[in-house]
N, C-alpha and C positions, 0 to 999 in steps of 0.2 A: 403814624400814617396808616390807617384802617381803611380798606378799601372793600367795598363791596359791589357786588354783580347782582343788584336787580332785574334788571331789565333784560329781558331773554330777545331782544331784539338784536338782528345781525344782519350785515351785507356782504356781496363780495365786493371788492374792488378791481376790477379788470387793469389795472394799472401797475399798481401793485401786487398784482396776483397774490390776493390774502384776502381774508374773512377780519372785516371790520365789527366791533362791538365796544360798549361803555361801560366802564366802573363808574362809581361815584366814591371820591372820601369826603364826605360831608355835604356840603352842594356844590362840590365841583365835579363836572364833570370830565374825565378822561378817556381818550379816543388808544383803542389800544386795535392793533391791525396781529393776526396770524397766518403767516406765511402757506404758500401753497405746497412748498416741501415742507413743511412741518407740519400741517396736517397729512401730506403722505407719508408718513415717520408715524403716526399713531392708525394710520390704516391704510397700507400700502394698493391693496387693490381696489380703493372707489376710483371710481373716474376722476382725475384730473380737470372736468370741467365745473362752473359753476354750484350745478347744480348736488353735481361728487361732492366738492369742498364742502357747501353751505350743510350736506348730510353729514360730510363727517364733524363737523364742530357741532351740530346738535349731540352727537353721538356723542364726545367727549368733552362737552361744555365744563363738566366738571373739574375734569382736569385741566382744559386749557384754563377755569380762570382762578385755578390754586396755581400753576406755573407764571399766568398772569400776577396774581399778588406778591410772588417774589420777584418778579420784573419789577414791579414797582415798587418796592419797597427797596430798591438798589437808589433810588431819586428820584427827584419828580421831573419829567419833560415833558414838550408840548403833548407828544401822543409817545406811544411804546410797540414797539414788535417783537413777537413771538418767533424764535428762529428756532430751526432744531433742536439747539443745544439747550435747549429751555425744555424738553422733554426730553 
């Protein structure tokens, strides 16, 4: 199960208070969400709003999606979330 993060496209989701973005393994695509305290955990002082969030995951895209690939490489489910304990 090889997963990769092409796609440098990302949202928030106001619902979920997270930053949504896609991997692909193969041509499937998975929906994987990171939490609003977990990106405050990798930069405590952005702002807490949309805009805060959506900077810090640009900031550490690279990590969230090596923490990401071992989320998913624990199994496959509909979509995956990034909590804390994942950084």
């Amino acid at each position: 199960m090889a997963i990769s993060f092409p796609n440098a496209s990302c949202s928030y989701d106001a619902t979920r208070r997270a930053v949504r973005f896609w991997g692909y393994d193969s041509a499937m695509e998975c929906s994987f969400f990171v939490t609003a305290d977990a990106l405050k955990k990798l930069q405590p002082d952005a702002p807490a709003d949309e805009a805060g969030l959506l900077g810090t995951f640009g900031l550490y895209r690279d990590r969230i999606c090596a923490a990401a690939a071992k989320v998913y490489s624990r199994g496959r489910k509909g979509s995956y979330e990034l909590v804390v304990s994942d950084f």
